[in-house]
N, C-alpha and C positions, 0 to 999 in steps of 0.2 A: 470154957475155951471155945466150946464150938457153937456153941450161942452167939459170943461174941463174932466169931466168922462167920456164921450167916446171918447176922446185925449189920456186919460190915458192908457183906454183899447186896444186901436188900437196904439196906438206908444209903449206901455208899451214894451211889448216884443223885440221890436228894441231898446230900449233905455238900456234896460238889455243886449242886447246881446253885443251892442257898450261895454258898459262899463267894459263887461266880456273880452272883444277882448283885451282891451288897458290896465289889470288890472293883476299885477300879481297873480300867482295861489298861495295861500296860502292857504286858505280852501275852496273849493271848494262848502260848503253849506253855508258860509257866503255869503250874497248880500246887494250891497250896491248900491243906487243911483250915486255917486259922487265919484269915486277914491281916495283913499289918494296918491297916487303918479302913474303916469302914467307910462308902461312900452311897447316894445314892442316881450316879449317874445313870447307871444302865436306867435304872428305872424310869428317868425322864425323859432315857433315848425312846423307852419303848413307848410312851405316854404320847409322845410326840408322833413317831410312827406309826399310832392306831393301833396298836395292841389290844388296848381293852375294848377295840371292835370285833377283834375279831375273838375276844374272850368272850363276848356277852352271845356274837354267834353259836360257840360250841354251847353255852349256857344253854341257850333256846333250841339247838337242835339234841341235844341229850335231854333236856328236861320236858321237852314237849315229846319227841318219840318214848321217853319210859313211860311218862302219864295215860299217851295212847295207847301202848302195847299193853299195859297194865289193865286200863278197860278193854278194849278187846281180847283179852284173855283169862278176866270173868266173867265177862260175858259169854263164851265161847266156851270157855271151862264147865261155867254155869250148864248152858244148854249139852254141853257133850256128857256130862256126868250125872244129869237129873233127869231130864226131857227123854224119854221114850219115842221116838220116830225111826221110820222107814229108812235103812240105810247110812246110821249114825256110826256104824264100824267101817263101813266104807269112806266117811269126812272122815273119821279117826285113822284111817290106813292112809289116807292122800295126805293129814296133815303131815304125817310120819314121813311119807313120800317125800316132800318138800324139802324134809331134814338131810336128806339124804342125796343132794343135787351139792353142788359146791357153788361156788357163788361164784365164779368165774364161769359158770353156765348160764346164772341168771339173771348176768350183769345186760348183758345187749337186750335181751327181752323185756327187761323194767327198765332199762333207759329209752327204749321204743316205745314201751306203753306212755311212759312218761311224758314224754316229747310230744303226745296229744292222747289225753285222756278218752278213753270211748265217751261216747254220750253227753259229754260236757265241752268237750274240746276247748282244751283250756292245757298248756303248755307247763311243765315245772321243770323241765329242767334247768338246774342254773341259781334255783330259787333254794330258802330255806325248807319251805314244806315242802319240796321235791325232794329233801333228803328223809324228813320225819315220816311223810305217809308208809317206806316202804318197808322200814321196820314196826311196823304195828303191828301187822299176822306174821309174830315168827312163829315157828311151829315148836320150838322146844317151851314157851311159855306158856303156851296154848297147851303142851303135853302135862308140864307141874302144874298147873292150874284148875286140871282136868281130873288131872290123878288127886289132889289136893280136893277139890269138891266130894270125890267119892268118898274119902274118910270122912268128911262131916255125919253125924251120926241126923 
């Protein structure tokens, strides 16, 4: 029974949303579990619309920022857990630092860096890789990754 209630709560929403996708719009605050007839206009609304533009954007900005955070965080893992250098507890304490700012602190700062790159000058915001670069060094992957290389025997 209470499997079933929290089945309910956690699939509810997807199960409402299927059934909104395949159903045609006729009133729009009636819901119903079970279609009376299936259709698939919504979907040719959205086809129409550019949806699947702006589907294949989230694609490339999730699939390109994990790929990058993912290298930069054994690489970075790599060197914080093996690599013996000067001051490797102090990158280890500032990445930690990092974690510990809220992102509503570091929103104006990386939208300024952003807005013209030092050294390159060269503008993203607006763009797709102006969202992907800025999740590359987070600091909590960079910390599992880190801690993860030191268990390797």
């Amino acid at each position: 029974m209470l499997y079933t209630a929290l089945f309910m709560v956690f699939a509810g929403p997807l199960l409402a949303l299927m059934v909104g996708a395949f159903t045609p719009t006729v009133d729009p605050t009636r819901f119903t579990l079970w279609p009376d007839r299936l259709s698939l206009d919504n979907l040719e609304r959205a086809v129409d619309r550019n949806v699947l533009d702006y589907l294949l954007n989230s694609f490339l900005v999730v699939g390109g920022g994990l790929a990058l955070q993912v290298l930069v965080s054994v690489f970075a893992g790599y060197a914080l857990a093996r690599k013996r250098f000067r001051g490797s507890a102090v990158v280890l304490v500032l990445i930690l630092a990092t974690m510990m700012l809220p992102e509503e602190v570091l929103a104006v700062p990386l939208s300024v860096l952003l807005a013209d790159l030092p050294l390159l000058h060269v503008g993203l915001v607006g763009s797709l890789v102006g969202m992907i670069v800025p999740v590359a060094a987070w600091g909590f992957s960079i910390l599992v990754m880190t801690e993860f290389m030191k268990e390797i025997p």
